[in-house]
C-alpha positions in Angstrom: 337.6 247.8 -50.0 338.8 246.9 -53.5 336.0 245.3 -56.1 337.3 241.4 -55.2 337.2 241.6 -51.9 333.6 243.2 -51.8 332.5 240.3 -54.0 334.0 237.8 -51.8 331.9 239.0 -49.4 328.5 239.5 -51.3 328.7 235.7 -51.9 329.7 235.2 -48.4 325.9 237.0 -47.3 324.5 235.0 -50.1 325.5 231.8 -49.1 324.8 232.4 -45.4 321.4 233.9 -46.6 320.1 230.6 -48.4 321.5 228.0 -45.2 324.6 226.7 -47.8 326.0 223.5 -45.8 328.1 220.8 -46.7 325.0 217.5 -47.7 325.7 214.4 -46.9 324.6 210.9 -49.2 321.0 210.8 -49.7 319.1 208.8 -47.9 318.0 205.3 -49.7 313.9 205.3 -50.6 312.4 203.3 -47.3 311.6 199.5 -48.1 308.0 200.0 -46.2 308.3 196.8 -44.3 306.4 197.0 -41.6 308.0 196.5 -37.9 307.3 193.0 -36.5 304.5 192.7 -33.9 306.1 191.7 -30.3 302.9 191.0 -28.4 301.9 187.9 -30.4 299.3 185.9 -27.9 297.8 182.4 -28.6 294.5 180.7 -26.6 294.0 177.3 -27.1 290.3 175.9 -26.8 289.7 172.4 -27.9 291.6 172.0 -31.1 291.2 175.9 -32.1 294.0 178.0 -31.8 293.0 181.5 -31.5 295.9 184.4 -32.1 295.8 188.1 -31.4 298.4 190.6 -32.6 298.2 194.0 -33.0 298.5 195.9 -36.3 301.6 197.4 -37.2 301.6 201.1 -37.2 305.6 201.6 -38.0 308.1 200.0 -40.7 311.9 199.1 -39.0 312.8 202.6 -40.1 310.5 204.0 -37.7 308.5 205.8 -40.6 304.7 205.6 -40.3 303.8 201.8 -41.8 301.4 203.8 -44.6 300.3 200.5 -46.6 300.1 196.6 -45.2 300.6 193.8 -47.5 298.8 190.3 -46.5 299.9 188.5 -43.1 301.7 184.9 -42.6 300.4 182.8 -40.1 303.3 180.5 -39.0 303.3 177.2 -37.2 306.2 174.2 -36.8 306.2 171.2 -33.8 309.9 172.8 -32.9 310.7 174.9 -30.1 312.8 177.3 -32.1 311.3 178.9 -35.4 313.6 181.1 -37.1 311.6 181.2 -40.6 308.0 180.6 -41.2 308.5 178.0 -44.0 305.6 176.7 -45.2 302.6 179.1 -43.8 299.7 177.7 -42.6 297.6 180.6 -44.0 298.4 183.6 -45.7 295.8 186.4 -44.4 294.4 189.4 -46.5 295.4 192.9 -46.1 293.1 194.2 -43.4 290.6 196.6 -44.4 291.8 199.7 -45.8 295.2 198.4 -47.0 294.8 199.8 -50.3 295.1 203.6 -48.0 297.3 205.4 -46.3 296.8 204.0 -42.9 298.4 205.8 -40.4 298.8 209.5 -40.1 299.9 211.9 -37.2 296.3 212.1 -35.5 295.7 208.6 -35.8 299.0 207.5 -33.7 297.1 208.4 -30.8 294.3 205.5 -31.2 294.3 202.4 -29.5 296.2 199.9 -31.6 294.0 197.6 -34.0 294.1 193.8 -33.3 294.2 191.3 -35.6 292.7 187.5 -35.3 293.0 184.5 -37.0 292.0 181.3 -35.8 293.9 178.2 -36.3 293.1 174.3 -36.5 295.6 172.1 -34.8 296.0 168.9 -36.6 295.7 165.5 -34.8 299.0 164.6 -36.2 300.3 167.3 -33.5 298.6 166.3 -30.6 299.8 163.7 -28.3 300.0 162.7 -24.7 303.5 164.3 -23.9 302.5 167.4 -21.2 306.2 168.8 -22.0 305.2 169.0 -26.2 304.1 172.7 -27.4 303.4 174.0 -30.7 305.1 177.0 -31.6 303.1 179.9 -33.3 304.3 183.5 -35.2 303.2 185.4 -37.6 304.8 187.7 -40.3 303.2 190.8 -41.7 304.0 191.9 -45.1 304.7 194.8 -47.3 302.0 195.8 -50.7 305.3 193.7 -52.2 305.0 190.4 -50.2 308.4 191.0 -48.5 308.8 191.2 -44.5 311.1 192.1 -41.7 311.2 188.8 -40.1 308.9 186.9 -37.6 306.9 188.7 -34.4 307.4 187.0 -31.0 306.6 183.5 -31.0 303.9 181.9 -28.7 303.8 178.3 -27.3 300.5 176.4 -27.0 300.4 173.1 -25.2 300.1 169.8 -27.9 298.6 168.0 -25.5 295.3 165.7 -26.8 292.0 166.7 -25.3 289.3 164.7 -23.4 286.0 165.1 -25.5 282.7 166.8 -23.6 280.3 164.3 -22.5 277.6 163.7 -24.9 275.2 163.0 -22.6 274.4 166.1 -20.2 271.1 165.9 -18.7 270.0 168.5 -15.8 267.1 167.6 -13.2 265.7 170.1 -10.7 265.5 169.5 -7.6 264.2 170.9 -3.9 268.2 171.2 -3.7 269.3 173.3 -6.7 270.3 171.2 -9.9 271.3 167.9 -10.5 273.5 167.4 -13.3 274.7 164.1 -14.7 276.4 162.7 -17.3 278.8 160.0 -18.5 282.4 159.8 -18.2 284.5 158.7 -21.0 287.3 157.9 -18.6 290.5 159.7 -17.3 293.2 159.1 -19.7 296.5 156.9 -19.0 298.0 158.9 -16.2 301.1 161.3 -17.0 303.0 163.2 -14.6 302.4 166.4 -13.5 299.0 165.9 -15.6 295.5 166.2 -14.1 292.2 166.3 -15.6 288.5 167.4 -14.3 285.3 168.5 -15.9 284.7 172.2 -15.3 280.6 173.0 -15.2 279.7 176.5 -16.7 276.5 178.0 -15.9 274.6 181.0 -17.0 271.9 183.0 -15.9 268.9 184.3 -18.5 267.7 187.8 -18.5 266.7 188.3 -21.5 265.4 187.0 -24.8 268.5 188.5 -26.7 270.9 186.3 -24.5 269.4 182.7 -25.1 271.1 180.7 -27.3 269.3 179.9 -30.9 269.8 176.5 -30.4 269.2 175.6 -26.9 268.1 172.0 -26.6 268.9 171.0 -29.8 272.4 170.1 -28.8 274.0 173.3 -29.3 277.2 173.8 -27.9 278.5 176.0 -25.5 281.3 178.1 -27.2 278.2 179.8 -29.2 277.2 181.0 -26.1 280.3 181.9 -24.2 280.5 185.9 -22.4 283.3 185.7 -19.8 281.3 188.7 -18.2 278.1 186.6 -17.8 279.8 182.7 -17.7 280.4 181.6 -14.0 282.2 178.5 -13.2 279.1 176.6 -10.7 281.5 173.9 -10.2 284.1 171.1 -10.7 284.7 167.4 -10.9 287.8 165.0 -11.2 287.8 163.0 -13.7 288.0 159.4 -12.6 286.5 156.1 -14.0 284.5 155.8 -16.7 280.7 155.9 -15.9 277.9 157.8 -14.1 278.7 161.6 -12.7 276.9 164.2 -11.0 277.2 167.4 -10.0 274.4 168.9 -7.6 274.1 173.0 -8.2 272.9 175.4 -5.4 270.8 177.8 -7.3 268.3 181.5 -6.6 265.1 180.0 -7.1 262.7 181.4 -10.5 265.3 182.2 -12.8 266.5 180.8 -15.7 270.0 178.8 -15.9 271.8 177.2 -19.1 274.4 175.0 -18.2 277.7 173.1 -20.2 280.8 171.5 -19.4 284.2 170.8 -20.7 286.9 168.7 -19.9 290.3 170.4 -18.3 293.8 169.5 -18.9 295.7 170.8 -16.1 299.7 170.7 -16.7 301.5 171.6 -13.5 305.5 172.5 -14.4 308.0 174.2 -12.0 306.6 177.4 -10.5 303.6 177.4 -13.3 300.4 175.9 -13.8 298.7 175.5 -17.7 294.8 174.9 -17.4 293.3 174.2 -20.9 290.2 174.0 -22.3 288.5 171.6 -24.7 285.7 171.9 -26.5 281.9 172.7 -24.5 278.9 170.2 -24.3 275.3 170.7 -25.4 273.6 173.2 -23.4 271.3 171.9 -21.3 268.2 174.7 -20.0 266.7 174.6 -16.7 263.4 176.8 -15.5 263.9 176.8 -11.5 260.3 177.2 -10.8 260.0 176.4 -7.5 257.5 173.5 -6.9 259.2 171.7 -4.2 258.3 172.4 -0.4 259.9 172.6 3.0 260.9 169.2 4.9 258.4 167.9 6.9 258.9 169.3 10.5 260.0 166.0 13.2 260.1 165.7 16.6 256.4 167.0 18.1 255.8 167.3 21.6 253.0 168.8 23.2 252.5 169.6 26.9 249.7 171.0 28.8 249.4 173.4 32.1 246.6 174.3 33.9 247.2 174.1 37.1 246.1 177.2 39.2 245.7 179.0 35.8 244.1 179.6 32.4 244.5 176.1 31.0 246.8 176.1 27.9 248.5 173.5 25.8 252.3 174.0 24.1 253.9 172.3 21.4 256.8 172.5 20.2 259.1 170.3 17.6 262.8 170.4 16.0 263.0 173.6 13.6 263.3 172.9 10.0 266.5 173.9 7.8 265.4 175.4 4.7 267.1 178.7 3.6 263.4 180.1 1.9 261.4 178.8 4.6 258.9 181.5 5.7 257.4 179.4 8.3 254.5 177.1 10.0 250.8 176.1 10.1 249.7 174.7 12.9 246.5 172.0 12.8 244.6 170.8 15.2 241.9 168.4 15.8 239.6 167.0 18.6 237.8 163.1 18.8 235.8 162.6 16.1 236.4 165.9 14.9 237.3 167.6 11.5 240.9 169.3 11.2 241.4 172.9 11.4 244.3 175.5 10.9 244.6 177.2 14.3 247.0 179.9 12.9 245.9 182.8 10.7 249.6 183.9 9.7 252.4 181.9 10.0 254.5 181.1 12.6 257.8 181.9 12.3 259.2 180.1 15.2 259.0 176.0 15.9 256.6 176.6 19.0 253.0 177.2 19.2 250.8 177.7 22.7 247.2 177.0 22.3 245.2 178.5 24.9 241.6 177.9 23.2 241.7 174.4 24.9 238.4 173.4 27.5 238.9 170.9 30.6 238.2 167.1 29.7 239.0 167.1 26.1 241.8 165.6 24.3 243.6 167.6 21.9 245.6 166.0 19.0 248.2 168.5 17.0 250.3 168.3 13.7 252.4 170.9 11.7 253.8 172.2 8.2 256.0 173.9 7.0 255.9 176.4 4.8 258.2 178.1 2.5 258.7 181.9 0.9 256.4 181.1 -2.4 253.4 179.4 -0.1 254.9 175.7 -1.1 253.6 173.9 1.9 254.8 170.6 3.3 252.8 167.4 4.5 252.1 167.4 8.0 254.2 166.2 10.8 253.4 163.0 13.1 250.7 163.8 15.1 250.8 164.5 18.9 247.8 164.1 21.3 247.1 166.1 25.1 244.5 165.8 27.6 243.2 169.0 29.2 242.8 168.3 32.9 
C-alpha cells in the first residue's frame, strides 16, 4: 500500500474512532414556558369560587419546567375564553420559584396543587339557571410570558338564597328541634329548585369545637367533610316559620348549621350548589326527659281453687331507651309502695302477695336506660275474693 492510500485510511480509523457524523441545525435555547395545566377544577360556595390546579412540572418542549413565573387567574361572563384579558389576579410564584424545581427523583412525587380563591361579583349573578361563569388560569415563565390558557371550568351564575339568621335549636324527648325563618323561595324558574340543607356535627373533643360557637360563627369555619353529616332537608316554600325535628344518640354533643341549596336540573345532569352556612347553633343532649306515661291498665284477679293472685297488665310503651317498669301499689287508706325490686321488662306484672277481702289499687311507670322515670299511669283497683 503506497503512502496516500495508507493515510486515507489512518483518517478513515480516526474519524470512525471519535463518532464523525454529519450534525444537523442546533437546536434553539428552550423558551421555559411551562405546559398548561388541563385538570383546572372550580367549587362554588356562596359567592366564593375556589380553584385547584396542579403545578406544572414540564414546559411545551417536554423539558423539566425548572423555574415558575407568577400565575393568571382568568375570569369572563362568556362561554368561550380564548385570552385571559384583563386577569382577575395575578398570583406569586409559589414557594421555591426562585430554584430549580423539578429534577429526575422528584418526577415521581404526587403533583403539587395550587389554590386561589375567587369572589364573584354581584354584577354576575342573576337568576338565569342556563348563565355560567367561565374560569382558567395561565401560568407563567420567570419572564411573564405563557403558553396559553389551561382547561377552562364553568361555575353556575346563578344568585344565592342567604342562610337564615335566625337558627335556634331546642332539645327535646324526641331528638332536636330546629327552627328558623324563611326568607322565601325565590320567583320560580324552570328546572330550578331550592331547599335548606341542615349540617350536623358531633363533638369529641376540645380541639374540634369551633372558637366561636354561639357567638354567631358561621359554619364554613368549621366544615370537615369527614366529620359533617347532612341530618336533614327542607324545601324551601313561603316565607315564615320552619322546623326541622333531629333524631339524635342521647349524651353527646352536636353543632348544627344550614345553608340554602340551589339545585339546577339540565338534560341527563343535576348541579346542587351551596351558599354560604348559618351561625352554629350548640346543643348538649343530656338526657332529662323520661318515657311516656304507660295507658291502658287492667288488672284481674284469680283465686278460685288456688293461691289467690292479682294480674295487671297495660299497652307497652314505645321508647327506643326504655329499660323498663315500676310497679306501685297501694291498699285503703294506705301509703304507696314499689312492689318491684328490678325492673320489669315486660308490660305485665302478677301480684301474688294479695290476702282475701282486701282491695288492691295499682299504677305503673316507666322507666328509661339513664333511670329517667315517668309519672304514673291511671290507677286500677281489684278486690281479692
Amino acid at each position: 500500500m503506497n503512502a496516500p492510500a495508507r493515510t486515507v485510511v489512518a483518517l478513515a480509523g480516526l474519524c470512525l474512532l471519535a463518532g464523525c457524523a454529519q450534525t444537523g441545525a442546533p437546536l434553539p435555547p428552550s423558551l421555559e414556558l411551562p405546559k398548561p395545566p388541563s385538570d383546572l377544577r372550580a367549587v362554588r360556595k356562596g359567592d366564593r369560587i375556589t380553584l385547584t390546579w396542579s403545578e406544572p412540572t414540564l414546559t411545551t418542549d417536554r423539558l423539566s419546567a425548572r423555574y415558575l413565573g407568577p400565575t393568571k387567574i382568568c375570569r369572563s361572563a362568556e362561554a368561550e375564553m380564548t385570552a385571559c384579558g384583563n386577569a382577575v389576579e395575578v398570583v406569586p410564584p409559589p414557594a421555591g420559584a426562585g430554584q430549580q424545581r423539578h429534577s429526575q427523583k422528584s418526577q415521581s412525587k404526587p403533583l403539587a396543587l395550587e389554590t386561589y380563591v375567587d369572589s364573584l361579583p354581584p354584577s354576575l349573578q342573576n337568576n338565569d339557571p342556563s348563565a355560567a361563569v367561565t374560569y382558567a388560569v395561565e401560568v407563567l415563565n420567570r419572564n411573564a410570558r405563557g403558553a396559553g390558557l389551561s382547561n377552562r371550568v364553568h361555575v353556575p351564575a346563578i344568585k344565592m338564597i342567604p342562610p337564615p339568621g335566625d337558627l335556634a335549636a331546642t332539645l327535646t324527648g324526641d331528638g332536636v328541634l330546629l327552627t328558623w325563618t324563611s326568607s322565601g323561595e325565590p320567583p320560580a324558574a324552570p328546572g330550578v329548585e331550592h331547599r335548606y340543607r341542615i349540617y350536623r356535627r358531633t363533638e369529641v373533643s376540645g380541639s374540634e369545637k369551633a372558637s366561636g360557637e354561639g357567638s354567631g360563627q358561621s359554619g364554613k369555619g368549621l366544615r370537615n367533610s369527614k366529620k359533617d353529616a347532612i341530618a336533614g332537608e327542607v324545601r324551601i316554600g313561603e316565607a315564615g316559620p320552619e322546623r326541622f325535628l333531629d333524631a339524635i344518640e342521647w349524651e353527646k354533643t352536636y353543632l348544627y348549621w344550614i345553608t340554602a341549596v340551589t339545585i339546577i336540573s339540565r338534560p341527563g345532569s343535576e348541579v346542587q350548589v351551596e351558599g354560604d352556612d348559618s351561625a352554629i347553633v350548640r346543643v348538649v343532649a343530656h338526657d332529662i326527659f323520661p318515657p311516656s306515661v304507660p295507658g291502658g291498665l287492667q288488672a284481674v284477679y284469680s283465686g278460685e281453687g288456688q293461691k289467690p293472685f292479682i294480674d295487671l297488665i297495660w299497652a307497652p310503651v314505645a321508647s327506643a331507651d326504655l329499660a323498663g317498669y315500676n310497679v306501685y301499689r297501694s291498699e285503703a287508706g294506705g301509703a304507696t309502695m314499689k312492689l318491684n325490686s328490678e325492673l320489669v321488662k315486660s308490660p305485665s306484672y302478677r301480684d301474688s302477695a294479695v290476702s282475701a277481702g282486701k282491695t288492691y289499687t295499682y299504677s305503673i311507670s316507666a322507666v328509661d336506660a339513664r333511670g329517667n322515670e315517668s309519672a304514673r299511669s291511671e290507677e286500677a283497683s281489684e278486690t281479692v275474693r
